[in-house]
C-alpha positions as CSV (number, residue, x, y, z in Angstrom):
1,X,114.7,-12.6,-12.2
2,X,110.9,-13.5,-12.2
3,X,110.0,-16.9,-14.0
4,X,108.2,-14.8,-17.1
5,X,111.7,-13.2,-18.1
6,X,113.7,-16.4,-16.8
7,X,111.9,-18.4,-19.5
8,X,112.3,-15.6,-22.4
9,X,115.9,-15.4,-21.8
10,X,115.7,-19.4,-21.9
11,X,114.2,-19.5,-25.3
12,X,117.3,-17.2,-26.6
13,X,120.3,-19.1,-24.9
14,X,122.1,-21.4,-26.9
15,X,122.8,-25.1,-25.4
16,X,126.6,-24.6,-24.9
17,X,125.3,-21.7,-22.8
18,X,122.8,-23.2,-21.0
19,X,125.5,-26.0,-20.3
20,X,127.7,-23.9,-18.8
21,X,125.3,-21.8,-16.5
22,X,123.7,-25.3,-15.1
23,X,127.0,-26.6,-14.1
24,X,127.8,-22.7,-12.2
25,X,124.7,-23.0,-11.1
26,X,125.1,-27.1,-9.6
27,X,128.7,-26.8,-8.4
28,X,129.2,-22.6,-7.4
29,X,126.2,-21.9,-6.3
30,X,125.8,-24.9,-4.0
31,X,129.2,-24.3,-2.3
32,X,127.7,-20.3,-2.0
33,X,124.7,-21.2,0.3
34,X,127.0,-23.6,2.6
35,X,129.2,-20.7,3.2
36,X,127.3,-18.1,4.3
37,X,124.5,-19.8,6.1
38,X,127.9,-21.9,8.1
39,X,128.8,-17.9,8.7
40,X,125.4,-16.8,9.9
41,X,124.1,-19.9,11.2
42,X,127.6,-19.9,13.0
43,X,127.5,-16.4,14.2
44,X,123.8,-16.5,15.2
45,X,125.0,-19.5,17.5
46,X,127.8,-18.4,19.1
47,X,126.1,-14.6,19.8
48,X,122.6,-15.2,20.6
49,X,123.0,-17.1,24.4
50,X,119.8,-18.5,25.1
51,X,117.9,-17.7,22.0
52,X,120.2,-19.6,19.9
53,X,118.0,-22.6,18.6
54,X,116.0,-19.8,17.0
55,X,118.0,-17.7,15.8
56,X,120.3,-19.8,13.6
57,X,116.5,-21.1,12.0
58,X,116.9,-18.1,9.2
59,X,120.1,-18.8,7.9
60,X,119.7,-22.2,8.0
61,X,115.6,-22.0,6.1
62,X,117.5,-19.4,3.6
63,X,120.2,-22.1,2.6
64,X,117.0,-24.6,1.7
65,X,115.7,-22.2,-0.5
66,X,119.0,-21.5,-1.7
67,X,119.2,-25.4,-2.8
68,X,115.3,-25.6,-3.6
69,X,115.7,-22.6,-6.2
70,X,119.3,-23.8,-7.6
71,X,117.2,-26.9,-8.3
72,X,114.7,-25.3,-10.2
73,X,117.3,-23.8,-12.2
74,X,119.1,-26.4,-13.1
75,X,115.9,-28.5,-14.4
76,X,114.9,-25.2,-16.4
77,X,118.4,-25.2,-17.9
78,X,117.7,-29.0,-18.4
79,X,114.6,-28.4,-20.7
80,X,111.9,-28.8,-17.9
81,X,110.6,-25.3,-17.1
82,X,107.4,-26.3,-15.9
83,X,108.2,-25.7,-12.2
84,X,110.1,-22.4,-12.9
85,X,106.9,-20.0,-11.5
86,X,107.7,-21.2,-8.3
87,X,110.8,-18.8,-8.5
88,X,108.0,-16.0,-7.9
89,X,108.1,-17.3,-4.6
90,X,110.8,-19.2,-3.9
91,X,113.5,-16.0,-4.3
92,X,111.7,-13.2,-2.4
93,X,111.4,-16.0,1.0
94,X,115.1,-16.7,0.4
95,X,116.6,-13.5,0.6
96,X,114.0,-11.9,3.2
97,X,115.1,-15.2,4.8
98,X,118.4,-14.1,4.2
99,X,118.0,-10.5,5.4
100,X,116.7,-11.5,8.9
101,X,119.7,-13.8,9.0
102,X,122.2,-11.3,8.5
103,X,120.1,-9.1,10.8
104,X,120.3,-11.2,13.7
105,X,124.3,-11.8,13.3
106,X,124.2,-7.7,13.5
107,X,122.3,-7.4,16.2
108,X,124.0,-10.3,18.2
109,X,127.6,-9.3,17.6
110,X,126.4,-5.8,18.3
111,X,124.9,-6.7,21.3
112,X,127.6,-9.5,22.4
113,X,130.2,-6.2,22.2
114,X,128.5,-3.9,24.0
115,X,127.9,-6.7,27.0
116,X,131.4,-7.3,27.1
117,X,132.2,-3.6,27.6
118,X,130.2,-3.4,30.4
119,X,131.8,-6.8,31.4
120,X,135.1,-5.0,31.1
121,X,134.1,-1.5,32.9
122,X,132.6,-3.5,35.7
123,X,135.7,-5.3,36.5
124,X,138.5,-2.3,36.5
């Protein structure tokens, strides 16, 4: 949601609401990030041979935006919106961030099959 329609739908949430969505947003949506940039970040390592430094770098960039945005939500929810233009930014890095992440766990367990099937064909 872009910070212009995050702060409208600010003005209309009640506090018990906005309660409830900063402590989802502090305790779910930290655990969220941890998970799938461990899975990525994890796959990325194990697939990628010699390019593995690199390639777990997406994941893990995506799960500091992750954090860096859920931290700018939860000081909007807290009355301090002043930062919340930064979403403009801040989301669109994390999930291309995120799509390159996921790309390169494709491509790597893609890759890391078809090696060993030639392994495998090799050896019979």
């Amino acid at each position: 949601m872009p910070a212009a329609a995050a702060r409208e739908t600010l003005l209309i949430m009640p506090a018990d609401q906005k309660s409830a969505h900063f402590w989802g947003t502090v305790v779910a949506d930290t655990v969220y990030p941890l998970a799938y940039g461990a899975l990525f970040a994890g796959t990325a390592w194990r697939f990628a041979g010699r390019f593995r430094r690199w390639a777990v770098v997406p994941a893990i960039a995506a799960v500091g935006f992750d954090f860096l945005e859920n931290t700018l939500h939860a000081l909007a929810l807290s009355g301090n919106e002043t930062l919340l233009s930064l979403k403009d930014v801040i989301t669109p890095a994390k999930f291309t961030l995120l799509l390159i992440a996921v790309g390169i766990a494709a491509v790597t367990i893609v890759a890391s099959i078809i090696k060993n099937a030639r392994s495998r064909r090799r050896d019979q």
